[in-house]
MARLO-844762 format. One record per atom (N, C-alpha, C, O, CB): atom name; residue in three letters; x, y, z. Coordinates in steps of 0.02 Angstrom, whole numbers, plus 50000, padded with zeros to 5 digits. Each point is the difference from the previous one (the first is absolute). Glycine has a CB too. Example, Ala and Ser with C-alpha at 12.3 -4.5 7.8 and 13.67 -1.06 7.14 Angstrom:
% residues 2
+----+-----+-------+-------+-------+
|  a |   r |    xx |    yy |    zz |
+----+-----+-------+-------+-------+
|  N | ALA | 50660 | 49716 | 50390 |
| CA | ALA | 49955 | 50059 | 50000 |
|  C | ALA | 50045 | 50060 | 50000 |
|  O | ALA | 50052 | 49999 | 50033 |
| CB | ALA | 49853 | 49942 | 50029 |
|  N | SER | 50077 | 50112 | 49902 |
| CA | SER | 50042 | 50059 | 50003 |
|  C | SER | 49961 | 50055 | 50037 |
|  O | SER | 50025 | 50055 | 50008 |
| CB | SER | 50034 | 49913 | 49884 |
+----+-----+-------+-------+-------+
% end
This chain:
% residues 69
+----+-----+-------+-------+-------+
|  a |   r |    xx |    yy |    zz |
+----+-----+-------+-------+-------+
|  N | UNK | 56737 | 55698 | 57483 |
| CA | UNK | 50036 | 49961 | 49951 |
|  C | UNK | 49953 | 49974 | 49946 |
|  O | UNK | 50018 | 49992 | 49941 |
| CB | UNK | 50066 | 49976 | 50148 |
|  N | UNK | 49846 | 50017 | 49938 |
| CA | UNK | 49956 | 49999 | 49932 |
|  C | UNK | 49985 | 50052 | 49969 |
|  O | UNK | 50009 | 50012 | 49940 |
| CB | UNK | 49946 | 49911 | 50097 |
|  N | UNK | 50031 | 50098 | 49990 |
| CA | UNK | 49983 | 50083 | 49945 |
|  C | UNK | 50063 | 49992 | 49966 |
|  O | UNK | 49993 | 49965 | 49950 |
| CB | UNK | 49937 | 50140 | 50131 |
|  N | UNK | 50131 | 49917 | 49928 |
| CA | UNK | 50063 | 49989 | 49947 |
|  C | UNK | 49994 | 49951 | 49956 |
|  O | UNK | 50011 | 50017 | 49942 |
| CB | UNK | 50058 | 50017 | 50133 |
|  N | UNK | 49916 | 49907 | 49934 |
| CA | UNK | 50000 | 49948 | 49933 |
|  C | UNK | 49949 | 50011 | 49963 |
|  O | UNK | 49999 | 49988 | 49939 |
| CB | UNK | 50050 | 49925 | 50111 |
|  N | UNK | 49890 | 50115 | 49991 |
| CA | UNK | 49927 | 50001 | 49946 |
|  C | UNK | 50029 | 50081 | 49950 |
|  O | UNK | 49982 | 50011 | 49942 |
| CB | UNK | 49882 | 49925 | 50173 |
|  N | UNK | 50164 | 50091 | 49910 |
| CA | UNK | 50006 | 50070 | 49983 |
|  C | UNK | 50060 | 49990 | 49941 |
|  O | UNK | 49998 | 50040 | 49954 |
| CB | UNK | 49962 | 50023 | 50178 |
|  N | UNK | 50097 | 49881 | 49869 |
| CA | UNK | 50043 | 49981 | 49961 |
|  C | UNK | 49965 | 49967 | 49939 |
|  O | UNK | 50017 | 50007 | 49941 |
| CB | UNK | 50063 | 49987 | 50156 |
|  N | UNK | 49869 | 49969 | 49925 |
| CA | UNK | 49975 | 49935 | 49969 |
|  C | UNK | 49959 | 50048 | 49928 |
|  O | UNK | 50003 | 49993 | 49938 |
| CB | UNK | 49973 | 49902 | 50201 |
|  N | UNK | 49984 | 50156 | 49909 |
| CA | UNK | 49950 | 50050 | 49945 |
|  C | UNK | 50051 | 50029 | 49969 |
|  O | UNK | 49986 | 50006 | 49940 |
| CB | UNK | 49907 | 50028 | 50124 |
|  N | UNK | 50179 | 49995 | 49953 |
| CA | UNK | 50010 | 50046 | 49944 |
|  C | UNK | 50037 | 49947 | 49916 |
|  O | UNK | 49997 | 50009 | 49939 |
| CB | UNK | 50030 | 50113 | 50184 |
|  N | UNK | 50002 | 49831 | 49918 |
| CA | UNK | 50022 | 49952 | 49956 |
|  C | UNK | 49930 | 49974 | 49948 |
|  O | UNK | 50006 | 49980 | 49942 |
| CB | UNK | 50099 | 49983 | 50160 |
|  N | UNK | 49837 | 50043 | 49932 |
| CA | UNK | 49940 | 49966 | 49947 |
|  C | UNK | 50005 | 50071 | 49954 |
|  O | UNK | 50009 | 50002 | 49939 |
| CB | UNK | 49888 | 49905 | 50150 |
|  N | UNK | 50095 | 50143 | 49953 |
| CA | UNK | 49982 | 50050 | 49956 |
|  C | UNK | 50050 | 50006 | 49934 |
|  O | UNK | 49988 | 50009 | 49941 |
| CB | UNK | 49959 | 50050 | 50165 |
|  N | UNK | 50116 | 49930 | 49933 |
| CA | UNK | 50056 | 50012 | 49923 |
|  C | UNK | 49971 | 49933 | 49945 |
|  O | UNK | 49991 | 50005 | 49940 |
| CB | UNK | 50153 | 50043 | 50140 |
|  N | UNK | 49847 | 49900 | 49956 |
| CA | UNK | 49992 | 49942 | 49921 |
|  C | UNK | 49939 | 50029 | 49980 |
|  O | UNK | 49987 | 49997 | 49940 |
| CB | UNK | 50061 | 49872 | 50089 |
|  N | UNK | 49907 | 50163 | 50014 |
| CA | UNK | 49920 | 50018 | 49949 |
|  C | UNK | 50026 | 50078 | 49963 |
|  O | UNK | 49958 | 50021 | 49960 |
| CB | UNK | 49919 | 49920 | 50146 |
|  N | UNK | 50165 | 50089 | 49899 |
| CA | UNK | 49999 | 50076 | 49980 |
|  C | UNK | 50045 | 49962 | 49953 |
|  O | UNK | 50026 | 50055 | 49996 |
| CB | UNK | 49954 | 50058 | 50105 |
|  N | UNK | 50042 | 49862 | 49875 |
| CA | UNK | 50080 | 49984 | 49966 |
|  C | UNK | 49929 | 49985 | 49920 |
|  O | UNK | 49984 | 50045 | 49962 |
| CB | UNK | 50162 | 49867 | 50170 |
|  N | UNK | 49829 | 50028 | 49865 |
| CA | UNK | 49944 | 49980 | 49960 |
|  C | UNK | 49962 | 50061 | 49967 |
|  O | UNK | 49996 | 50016 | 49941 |
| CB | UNK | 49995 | 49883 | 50137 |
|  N | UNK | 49983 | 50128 | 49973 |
| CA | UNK | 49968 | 50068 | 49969 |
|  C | UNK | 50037 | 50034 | 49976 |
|  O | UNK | 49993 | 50015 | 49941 |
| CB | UNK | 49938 | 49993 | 50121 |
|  N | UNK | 50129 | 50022 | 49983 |
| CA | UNK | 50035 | 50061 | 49945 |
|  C | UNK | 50022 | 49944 | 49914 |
|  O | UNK | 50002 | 50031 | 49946 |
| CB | UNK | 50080 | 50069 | 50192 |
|  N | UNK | 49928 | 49844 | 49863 |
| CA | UNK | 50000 | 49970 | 49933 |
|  C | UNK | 49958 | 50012 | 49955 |
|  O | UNK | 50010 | 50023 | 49944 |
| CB | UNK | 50029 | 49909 | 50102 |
|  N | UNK | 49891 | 50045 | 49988 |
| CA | UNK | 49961 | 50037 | 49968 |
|  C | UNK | 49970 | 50046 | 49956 |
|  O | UNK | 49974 | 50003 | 49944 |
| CB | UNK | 50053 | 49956 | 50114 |
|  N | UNK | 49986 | 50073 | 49989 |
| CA | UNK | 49971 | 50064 | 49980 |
|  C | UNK | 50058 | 50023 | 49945 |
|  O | UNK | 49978 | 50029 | 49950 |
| CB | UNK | 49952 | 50005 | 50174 |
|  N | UNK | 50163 | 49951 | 49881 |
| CA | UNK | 50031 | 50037 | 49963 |
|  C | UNK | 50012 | 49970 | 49943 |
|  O | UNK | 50038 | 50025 | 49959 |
| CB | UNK | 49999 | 50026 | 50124 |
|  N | UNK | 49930 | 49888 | 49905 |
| CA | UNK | 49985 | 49968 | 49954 |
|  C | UNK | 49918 | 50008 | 49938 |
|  O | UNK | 49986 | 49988 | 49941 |
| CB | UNK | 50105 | 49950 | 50161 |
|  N | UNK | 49888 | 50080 | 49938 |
| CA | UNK | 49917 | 50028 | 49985 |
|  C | UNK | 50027 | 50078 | 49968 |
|  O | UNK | 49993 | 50008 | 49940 |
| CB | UNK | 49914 | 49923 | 50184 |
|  N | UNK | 50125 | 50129 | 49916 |
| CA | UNK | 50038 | 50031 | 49959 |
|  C | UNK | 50036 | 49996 | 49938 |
|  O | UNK | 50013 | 50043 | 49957 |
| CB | UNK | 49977 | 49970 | 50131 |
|  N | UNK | 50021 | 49934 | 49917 |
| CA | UNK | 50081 | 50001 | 49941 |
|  C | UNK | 49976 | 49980 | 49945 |
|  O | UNK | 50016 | 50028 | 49948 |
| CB | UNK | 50082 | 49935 | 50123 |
|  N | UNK | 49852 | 49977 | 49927 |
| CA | UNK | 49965 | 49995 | 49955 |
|  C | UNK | 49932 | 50049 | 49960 |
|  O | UNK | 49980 | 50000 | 49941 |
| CB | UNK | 50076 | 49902 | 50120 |
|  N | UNK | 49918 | 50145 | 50010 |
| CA | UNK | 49957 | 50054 | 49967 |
|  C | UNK | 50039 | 50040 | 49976 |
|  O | UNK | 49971 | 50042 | 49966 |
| CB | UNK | 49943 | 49953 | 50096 |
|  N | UNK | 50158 | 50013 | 49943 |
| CA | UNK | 50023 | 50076 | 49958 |
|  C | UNK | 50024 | 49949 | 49944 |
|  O | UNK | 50024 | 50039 | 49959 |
| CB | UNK | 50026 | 50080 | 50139 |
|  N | UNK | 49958 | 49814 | 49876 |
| CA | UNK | 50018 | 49974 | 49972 |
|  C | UNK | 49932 | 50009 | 49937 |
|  O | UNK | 50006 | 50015 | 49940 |
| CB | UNK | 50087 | 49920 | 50161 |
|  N | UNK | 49859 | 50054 | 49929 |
| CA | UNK | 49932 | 49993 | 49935 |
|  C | UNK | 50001 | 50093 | 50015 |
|  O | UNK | 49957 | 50014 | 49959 |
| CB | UNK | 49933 | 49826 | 50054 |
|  N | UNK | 50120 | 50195 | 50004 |
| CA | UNK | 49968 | 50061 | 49996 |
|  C | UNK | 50049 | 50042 | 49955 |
|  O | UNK | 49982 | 50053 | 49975 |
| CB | UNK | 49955 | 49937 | 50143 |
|  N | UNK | 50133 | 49981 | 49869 |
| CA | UNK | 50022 | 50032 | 49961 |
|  C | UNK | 50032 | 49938 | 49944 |
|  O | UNK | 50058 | 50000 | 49979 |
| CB | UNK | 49954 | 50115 | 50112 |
|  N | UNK | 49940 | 49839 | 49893 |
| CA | UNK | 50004 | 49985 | 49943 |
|  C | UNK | 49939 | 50016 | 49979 |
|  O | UNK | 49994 | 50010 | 49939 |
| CB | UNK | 50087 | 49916 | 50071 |
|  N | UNK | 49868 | 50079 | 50025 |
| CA | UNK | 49938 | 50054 | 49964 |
|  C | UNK | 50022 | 50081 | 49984 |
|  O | UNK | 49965 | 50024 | 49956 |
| CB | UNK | 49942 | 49903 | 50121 |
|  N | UNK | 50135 | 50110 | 49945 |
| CA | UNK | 50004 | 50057 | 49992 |
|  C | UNK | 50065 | 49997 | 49927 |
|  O | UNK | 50010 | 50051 | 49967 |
| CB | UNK | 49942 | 49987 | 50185 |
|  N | UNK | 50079 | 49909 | 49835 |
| CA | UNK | 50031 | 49993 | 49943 |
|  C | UNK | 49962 | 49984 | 49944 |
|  O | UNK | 50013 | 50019 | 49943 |
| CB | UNK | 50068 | 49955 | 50120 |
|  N | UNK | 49854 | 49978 | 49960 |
| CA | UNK | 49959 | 49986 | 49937 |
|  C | UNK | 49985 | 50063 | 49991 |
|  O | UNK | 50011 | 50028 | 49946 |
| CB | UNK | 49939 | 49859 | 50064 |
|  N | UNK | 50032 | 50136 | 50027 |
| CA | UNK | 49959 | 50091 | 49979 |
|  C | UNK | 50052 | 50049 | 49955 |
|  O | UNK | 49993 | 50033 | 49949 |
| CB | UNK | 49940 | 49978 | 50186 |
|  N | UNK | 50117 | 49978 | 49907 |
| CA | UNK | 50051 | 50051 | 49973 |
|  C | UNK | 50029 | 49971 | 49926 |
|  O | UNK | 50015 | 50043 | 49958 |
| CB | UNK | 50022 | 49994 | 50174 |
|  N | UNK | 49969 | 49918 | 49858 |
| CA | UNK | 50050 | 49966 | 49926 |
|  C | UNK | 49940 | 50034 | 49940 |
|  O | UNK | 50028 | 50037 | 49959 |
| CB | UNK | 50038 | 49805 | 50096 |
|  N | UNK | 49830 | 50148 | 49932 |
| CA | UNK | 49999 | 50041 | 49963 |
|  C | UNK | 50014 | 50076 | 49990 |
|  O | UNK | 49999 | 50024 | 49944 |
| CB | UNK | 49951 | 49888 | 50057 |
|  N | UNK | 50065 | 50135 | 50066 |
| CA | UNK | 49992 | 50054 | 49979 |
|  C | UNK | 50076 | 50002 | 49995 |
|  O | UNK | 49996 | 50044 | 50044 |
| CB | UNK | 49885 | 50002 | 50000 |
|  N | UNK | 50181 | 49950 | 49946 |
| CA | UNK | 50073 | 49986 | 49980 |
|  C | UNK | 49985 | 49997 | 49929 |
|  O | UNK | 50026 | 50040 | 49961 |
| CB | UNK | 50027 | 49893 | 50143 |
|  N | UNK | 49908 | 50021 | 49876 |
| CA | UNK | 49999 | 50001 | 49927 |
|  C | UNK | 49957 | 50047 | 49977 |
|  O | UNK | 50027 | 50024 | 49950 |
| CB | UNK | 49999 | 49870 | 50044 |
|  N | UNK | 49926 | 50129 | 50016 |
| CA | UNK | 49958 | 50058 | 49982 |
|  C | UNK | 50038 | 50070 | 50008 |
|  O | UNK | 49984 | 50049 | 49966 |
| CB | UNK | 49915 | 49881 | 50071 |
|  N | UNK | 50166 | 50068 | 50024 |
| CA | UNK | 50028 | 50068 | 50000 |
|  C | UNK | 50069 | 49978 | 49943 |
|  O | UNK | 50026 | 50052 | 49981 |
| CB | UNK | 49927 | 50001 | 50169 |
|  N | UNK | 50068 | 49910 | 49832 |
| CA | UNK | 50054 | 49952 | 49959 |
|  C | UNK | 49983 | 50049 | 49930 |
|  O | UNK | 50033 | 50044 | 49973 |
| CB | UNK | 49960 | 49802 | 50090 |
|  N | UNK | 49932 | 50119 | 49919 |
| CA | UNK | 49970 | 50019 | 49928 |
|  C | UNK | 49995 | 50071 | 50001 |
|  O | UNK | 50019 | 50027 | 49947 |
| CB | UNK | 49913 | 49871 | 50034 |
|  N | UNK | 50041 | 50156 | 50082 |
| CA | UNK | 49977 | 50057 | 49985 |
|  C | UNK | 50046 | 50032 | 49997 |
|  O | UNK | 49997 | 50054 | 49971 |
| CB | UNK | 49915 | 49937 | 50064 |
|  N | UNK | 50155 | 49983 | 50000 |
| CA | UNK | 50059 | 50058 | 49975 |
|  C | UNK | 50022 | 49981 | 49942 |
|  O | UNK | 50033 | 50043 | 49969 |
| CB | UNK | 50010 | 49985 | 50134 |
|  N | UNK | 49949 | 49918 | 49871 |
| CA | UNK | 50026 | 49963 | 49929 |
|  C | UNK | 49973 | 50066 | 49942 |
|  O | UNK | 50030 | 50029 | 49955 |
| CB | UNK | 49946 | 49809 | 50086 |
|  N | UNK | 49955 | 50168 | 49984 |
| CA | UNK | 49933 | 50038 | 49962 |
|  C | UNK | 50039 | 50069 | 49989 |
|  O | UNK | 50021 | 50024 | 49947 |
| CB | UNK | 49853 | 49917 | 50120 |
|  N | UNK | 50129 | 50083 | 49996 |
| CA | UNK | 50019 | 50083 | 50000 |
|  C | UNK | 50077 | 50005 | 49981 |
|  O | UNK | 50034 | 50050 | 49990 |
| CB | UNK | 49877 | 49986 | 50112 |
|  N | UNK | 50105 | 49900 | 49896 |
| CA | UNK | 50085 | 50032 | 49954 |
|  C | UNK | 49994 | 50003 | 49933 |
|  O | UNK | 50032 | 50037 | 49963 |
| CB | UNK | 50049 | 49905 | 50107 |
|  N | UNK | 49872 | 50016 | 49915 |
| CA | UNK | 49977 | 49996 | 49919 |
|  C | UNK | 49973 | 50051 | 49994 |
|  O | UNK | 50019 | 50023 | 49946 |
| CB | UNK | 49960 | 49872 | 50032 |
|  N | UNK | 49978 | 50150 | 50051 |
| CA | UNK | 49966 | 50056 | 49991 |
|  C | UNK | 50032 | 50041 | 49996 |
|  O | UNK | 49988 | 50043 | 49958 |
| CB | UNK | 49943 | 49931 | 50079 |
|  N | UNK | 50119 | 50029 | 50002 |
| CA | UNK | 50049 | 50056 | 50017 |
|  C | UNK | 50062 | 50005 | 49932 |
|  O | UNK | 50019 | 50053 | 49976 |
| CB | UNK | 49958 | 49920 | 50176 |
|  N | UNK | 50046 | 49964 | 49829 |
| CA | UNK | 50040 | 50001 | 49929 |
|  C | UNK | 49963 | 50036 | 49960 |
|  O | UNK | 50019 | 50056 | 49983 |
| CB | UNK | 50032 | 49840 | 50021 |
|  N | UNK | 49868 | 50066 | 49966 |
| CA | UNK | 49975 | 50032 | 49958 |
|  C | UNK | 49994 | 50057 | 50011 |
|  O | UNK | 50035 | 50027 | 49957 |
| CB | UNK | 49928 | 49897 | 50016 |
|  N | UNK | 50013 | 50118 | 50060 |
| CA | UNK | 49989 | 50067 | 50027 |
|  C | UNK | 50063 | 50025 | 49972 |
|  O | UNK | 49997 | 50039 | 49952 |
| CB | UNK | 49930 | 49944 | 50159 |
|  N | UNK | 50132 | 49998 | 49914 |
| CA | UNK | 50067 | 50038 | 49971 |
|  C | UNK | 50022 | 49996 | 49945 |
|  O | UNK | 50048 | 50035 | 49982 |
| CB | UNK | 49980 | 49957 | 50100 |
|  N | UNK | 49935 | 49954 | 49872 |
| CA | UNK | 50006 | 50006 | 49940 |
|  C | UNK | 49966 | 50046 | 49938 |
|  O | UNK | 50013 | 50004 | 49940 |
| CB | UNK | 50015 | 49902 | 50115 |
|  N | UNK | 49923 | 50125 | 49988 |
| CA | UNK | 49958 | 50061 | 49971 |
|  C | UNK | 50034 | 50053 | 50017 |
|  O | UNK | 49999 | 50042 | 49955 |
| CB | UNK | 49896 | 49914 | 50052 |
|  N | UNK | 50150 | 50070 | 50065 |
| CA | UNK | 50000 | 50073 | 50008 |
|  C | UNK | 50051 | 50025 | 49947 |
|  O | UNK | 50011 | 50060 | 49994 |
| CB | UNK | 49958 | 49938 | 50135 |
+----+-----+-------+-------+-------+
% end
C-alpha cells in the first residue's frame, strides 16, 4: 500500500513538473519562430522591392524594345 501512494505521489509530481516544461519549451518555440520569421521578413521585404523595380525595369525595356520593331 506504500509503494501505491509513493508510486501515485511520483506520477502526480511528475505531471505538475512536465506540465511547466512542456510551457516552456512551447513557449521558447513560439517566440523563436516568432523572431525567426520576422527576421526572414526583414530579409525578404528588400528583395520584394528589388524584384518590384526589376520587373518595373524589364517592362519598360520591353515597351521600348516594341517601339523600335
Amino acid at each position: 500500500m506504500h509503494k501505491k501512494s509513493f508510486s501515485a505521489c511520483s506520477t502526480a509530481a511528475a505531471r505538475q513538473f512536465s506540465k511547466p516544461a512542456r510551457n516552456v519549451s512551447e513557449n521558447f518555440m513560439s517566440s523563436f519562430s516568432a523572431i525567426l520569421m520576422a527576421r526572414v521578413n526583414s530579409l525578404l521585404t528588400p528583395l520584394r522591392e528589388l524584384s518590384d523595380r526589376l520587373s518595373r525595369l524589364f517592362c519598360c525595356l520591353i515597351r521600348h524594345s516594341n517601339k523600335y520593331k
